[in-house]
Steps between C-alpha positions, in 0.01 A plus 500: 500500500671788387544810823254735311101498544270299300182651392215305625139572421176398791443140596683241675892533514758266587830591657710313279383706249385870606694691704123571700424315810252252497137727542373281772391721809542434892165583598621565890793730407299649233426768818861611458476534078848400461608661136570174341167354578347817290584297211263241611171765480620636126239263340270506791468900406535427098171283522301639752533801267414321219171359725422883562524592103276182395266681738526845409434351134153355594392799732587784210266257260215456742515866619490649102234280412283619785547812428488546122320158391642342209785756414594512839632159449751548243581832645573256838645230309738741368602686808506185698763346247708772525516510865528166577811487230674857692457278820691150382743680313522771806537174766738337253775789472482494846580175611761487275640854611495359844657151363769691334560670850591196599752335291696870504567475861566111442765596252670744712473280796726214300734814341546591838565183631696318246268165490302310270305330723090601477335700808215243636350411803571141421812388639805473262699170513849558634785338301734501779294326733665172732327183364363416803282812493422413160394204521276658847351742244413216253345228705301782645416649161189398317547211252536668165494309156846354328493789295504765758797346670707520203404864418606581860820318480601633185463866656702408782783411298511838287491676776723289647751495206508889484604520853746270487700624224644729749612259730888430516528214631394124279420318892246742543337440176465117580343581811225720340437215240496211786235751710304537166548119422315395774229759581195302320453142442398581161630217211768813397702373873598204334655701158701726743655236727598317133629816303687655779890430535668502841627866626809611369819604684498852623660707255457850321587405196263451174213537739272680277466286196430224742221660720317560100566149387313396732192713590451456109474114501282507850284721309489309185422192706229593689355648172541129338386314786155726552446496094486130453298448825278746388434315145521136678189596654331673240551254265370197764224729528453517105555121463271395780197746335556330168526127626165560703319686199626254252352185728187727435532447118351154340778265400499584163538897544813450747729515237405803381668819569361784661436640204358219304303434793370871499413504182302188495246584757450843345417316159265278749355809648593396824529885637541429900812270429619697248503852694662261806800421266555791416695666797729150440573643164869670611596661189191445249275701760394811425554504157289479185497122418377457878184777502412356183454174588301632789264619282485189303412295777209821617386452176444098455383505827238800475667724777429859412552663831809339537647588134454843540635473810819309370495806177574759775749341699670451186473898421633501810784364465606770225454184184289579196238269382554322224230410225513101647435709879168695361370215288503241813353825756201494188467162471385480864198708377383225337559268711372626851156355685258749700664802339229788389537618124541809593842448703637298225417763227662728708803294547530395097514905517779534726719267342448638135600829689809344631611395169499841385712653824738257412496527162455087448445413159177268466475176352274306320483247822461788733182677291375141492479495835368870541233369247431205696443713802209725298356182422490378892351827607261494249610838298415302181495815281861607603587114391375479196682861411831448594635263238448751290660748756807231484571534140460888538788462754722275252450220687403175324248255653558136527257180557432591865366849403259342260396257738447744780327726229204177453462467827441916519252510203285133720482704792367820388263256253365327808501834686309697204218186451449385848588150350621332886152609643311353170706194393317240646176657353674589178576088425206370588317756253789461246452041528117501541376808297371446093400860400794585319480873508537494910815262436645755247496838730604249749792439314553794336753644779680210542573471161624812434729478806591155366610717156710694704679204644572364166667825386750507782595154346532615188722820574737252702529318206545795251775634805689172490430503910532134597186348661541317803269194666394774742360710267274282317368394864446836569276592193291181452403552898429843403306362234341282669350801746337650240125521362600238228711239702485297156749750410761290689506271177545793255746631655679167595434417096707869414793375718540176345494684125799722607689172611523580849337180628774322261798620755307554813304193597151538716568462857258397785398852535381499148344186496294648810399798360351313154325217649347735788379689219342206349330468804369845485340471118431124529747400241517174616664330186746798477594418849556077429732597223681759742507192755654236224794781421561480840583165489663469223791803564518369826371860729575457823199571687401664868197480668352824353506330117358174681200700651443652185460217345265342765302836430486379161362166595254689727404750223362185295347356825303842521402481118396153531736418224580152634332338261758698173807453765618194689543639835633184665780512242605868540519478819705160512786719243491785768572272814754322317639834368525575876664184619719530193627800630483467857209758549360523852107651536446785676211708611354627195523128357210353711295814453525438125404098551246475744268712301619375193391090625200651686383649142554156364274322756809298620442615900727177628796680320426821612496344880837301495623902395396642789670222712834528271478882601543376871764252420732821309393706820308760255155599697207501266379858436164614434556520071580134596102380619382798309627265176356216675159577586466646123523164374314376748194687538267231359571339819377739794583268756856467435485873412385565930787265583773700351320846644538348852804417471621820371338637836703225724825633334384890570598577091483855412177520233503714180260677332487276190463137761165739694375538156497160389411267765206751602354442104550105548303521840224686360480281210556110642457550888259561767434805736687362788789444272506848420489606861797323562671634217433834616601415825839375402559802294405729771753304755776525221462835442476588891864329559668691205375839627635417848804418375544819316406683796 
């Protein structure tokens, strides 16, 4: 520490570093107000007049505004700023006029005396101590850390050193170094007592190049011996952290590095682990590869409080986003649950606004996402304009804008014709119907949204923009959403013209989509064929392409078409096309079947389903005996023995099950039947509103 005073600002001070005594205060000699325990009140005084200006800053507002109203306010506002700024800054200057007071009379204090040694209250170890007293001082001492130790013997032997340069005599230097050898029990005991030589003769010769020898290679020493204890135990501390978070890892993720590991459960969306890794990160923390996989594990994983949260840290930390960083903090728009539209309009704002203070350049992915995010909170209209805005901006779109632009142009359809609220209705008019003006202004919207469809595909083509299984998907289940769900076929027809069936083949997903739609416009023979190309190229199914086609089998129970179609046969294929493949039933499965057998009078089948439902664990639901008593309602007996035990197993009714067992009571049963159907129904409906309650 160099003789001159060190500027020090307010807050805590040490000694070994200020030339200021510690600012603690003796509250019983406080009486007295000794001058170095003034220091102590400086920031008692700075803050309590900082207290006093916060108040003078409310009272000038609340005393304005009752006198002049409104404009007394700002008038308040105004003077109170001002005042309560002339009193910090006021308080400030003096506290450190009365700081600076201070470390003057400390400097000529030391001039005067000739030492470097810091005014304190605290004691000051003496280097010239007996050993006995030191070791008296440190058994009575507090126990300090290793650390602490070290840092106190290495001061001893400075000061130590720059006294004894002076000496004369070479016996009176190996005294000092025994007395210092053996003042602490400290691990640095045992390097004296090894690096020492015996005393030398007494002589005054070439005594000075040997006192500095010396009281070097001490100091070096001690310097060696506290550095590698110092990392020892850091890096037992580092090893021991890793061992126990890597026995946290599966087997086959041990191997992976930190960072392998970190950016697998990002890509897995696994944010809690992730953000835990992170502080293990050493030198790939806090940089831009680490915030941005952050974000990618926010976005798979739908956190949008947390990205944002992640986005400023990163700000934080003085990095600029990068166009990878923005893309993953908008992908999370799109991927959040029990977010309003409103808050993730505003944040699709926000980061388009970031872009531009940081001058990022935008990519086709990135406005992909940004149109993606329009689509989610339902700002159709914006959508649908910005490819256009894209080539504007010299930006080229690829697949995934087109696709994103179908999906845009079904949403706003659906939106604009109320087609989710009328679909249901809209079929059944569209199957059963034969005046063929209705069906035509039916269809009419569909097919002209259908036309629109089918010039998207054609400006690919004329772009050279490679289509992608995805795509097709997309538009025939956009198709397929329309007014004119036949249109599936045209359009499917157009893509197999252009060759793009001949590279891409149909996947499940498109098998789905066609034979549901067969399903839809009773195109039973259209959806065999579908079925026997199946087969033959060998799709791979899942349970949503089985249930389809047990829809299909149920859409000719429903016609009565059993006599054009042998239904023991399908159904035969499709349970051997699910054993083939391994295909396990699930929910939706039986409440496809047991109507469909209940329509064809075969009630022992329909049965042994219910009791396989019990055998998989899957409860029967009310579609379930809803299906059942449909195909049973010749027989009102059995009809009453499903209702009752539908009120044993307290099942939750629906509007549609009311309806249609009230009609068969009225028709085939007898007052008091109906009075216990009522009953029931009441008692149903009685536990479901006390559980909401």
């Amino acid at each position: 520490m160099s003789s001159s005073g060190k500027y020090v600002g307010l807050g805590p001070r040490d000694s070994s570093e200020s030339p200021f005594p510690d600012t603690f205060l003796n509250w019983r000699e406080l009486i007295y107000f000794r001058s170095w325990q003034a220091s102590g009140l400086v920031p008692f005084v700075y803050y309590f007049l900082f207290i006093v200006g916060f108040i003078l800053f409310i009272s000038e507002i609340v005393v304005n505004t009752i006198a002049f109203k409104a404009g007394g306010f700002f008038l308040g506002l105004l003077y109170g700023i001002i005042q309560f700024i002339g009193i910090v800054f006021g308080g400030r200057i003096m506290a450190e006029v009365v700081l600076s007071i201070f470390d003057i009379r400390d400097n000529i204090y030391r001039t005067a005396a000739g030492s470097n040694n810091v005014i304190s209250h605290q004691p000051q170890p003496n280097p010239y101590m007996s050993s006995s007293a030191s070791s008296d001082q440190y058994n009575n001492a507090p126990k300090r850390l290793d650390y602490e130790i070290f840092k106190d013997k290495e001061m001893m032997l400075s000061r130590w050193t720059q006294s004894v340069v002076r000496c004369t005599s070479s016996a009176s230097l190996y005294s000092s170094l025994q007395s210092i050898s053996y003042c602490t029990t400290s691990p640095i005991k045992k390097i004296k007592s090894n690096v020492l030589p015996p005393p030398p003769p007494s002589s005054s010769t070439s005594e000075q190049p040997i006192i500095k020898k010396k009281s070097t290679y001490i100091k070096r020493s001690d310097q060696q011996a506290i550095d590698s204890i110092v990392k020892t135990r850091r890096r037992d501390a580092e090893y021991t952290s890793n061992d126990q978070k890597l026995l946290e890892r599966s087997p086959e993720d041990r191997k992976l590095s930190q960072v392998d590991y970190f950016k697998k459960l990002s890509k897995l969306g696994r944010y809690e682990e992730a953000s835990t890794l992170y502080k293990y990160l050493g030198t790939n923390k806090r940089t831009v590869f680490a915030y941005e996989n952050l974000l990618l594990a926010c976005a798979v994983s739908g956190k949008f409080n947390e990205s944002w949260h992640v986005y400023n840290q990163m700000k934080k930390d003085s990095l600029k986003p990068s166009i990878y960083t923005l893309a993953h903090l908008l992908q999370t728009c799109t991927t959040a649950r029990g977010i309003s539209n409103e808050r993730i309009g505003e944040r699709v704002d926000k980061v388009i606004a970031e872009c531009e203070k940081y001058d990022v350049a935008m990519t086709t992915t990135f406005l992909n996402i940004v149109m993606k995010a329009l689509v989610y909170v339902g700002q159709h209209d914006k959508a649908l304009e910005f490819v256009n805005n894209m080539k504007g901006a010299g930006v080229k779109p690829d697949i995934a804008t087109y696709t994103t632009l179908v999906v845009a142009m079904s949403e706003e359809y659906k939106q604009r014709t109320g087609f989710l609220e009328s679909k249901f209705g809209l079929l059944h008019t569209i199957n059963t119907s034969h005046n063929s003006q209705e069906l035509d202004e039916l269809r009419s919207d569909g097919v002209k949204q259908i036309e629109k469809y089918t010039g998207i595909i054609k400006l690919l083509k004329k772009s050279n923009v490679k289509v992608d299984r995805y795509f097709i998907n997309t538009v025939l289940h956009a198709c397929k959403l329309t007014n004119n769900p036949q249109g599936v076929f045209q359009v499917y027809d157009t893509f197999k013209e252009m060759n793009y069936t001949k590279d891409i083949q149909s996947d499940t997903k498109t098998y789905d989509i066609l034979i549901s739609t067969c399903c839809y416009t009773n195109k039973i023979d259209k959806g065999l064929e579908l079925f026997e190309d199946m087969i033959n190229y060998n799709v791979r199914p899942d349970v949503g392409l089985i249930n389809s086609l047990f829809r299909l089998v149920l859409r000719i129970a429903s016609t009565k078409q059993e006599n054009i179609y042998d239904v023991d046969v399908f159904m035969d294929r499709i349970i051997k096309y699910m054993e083939r493949y391994q295909i396990l039933p699930n929910k939706d499965t039986f409440q496809v079947l047991i109507p469909t057998y209940s329509k064809l009078q075969r009630f022992e089948k329909a049965y042994e389903l219910l009791l396989e439902m019990k055998v998989l664990n899957i409860k029967p639901s009310i579609k379930d005996y809803t299906g059942l008593i449909v195909g049973i309602q010749g027989d009102f007996e059995k009809v009453m023995k499903i209702f009752r035990v539908i009120v044993s197993q307290r099942i939750k009714l629906t509007p549609e099950f009311i309806s249609i067992i009230l009609k068969i009571a009225k028709k085939k049963g007898s007052d008091e039947n109906i009075e216990e159907i009522a009953k029931g129904i009441r008692e149903l409906e009685n536990q479901t509103l006390n559980k909401s309650i």
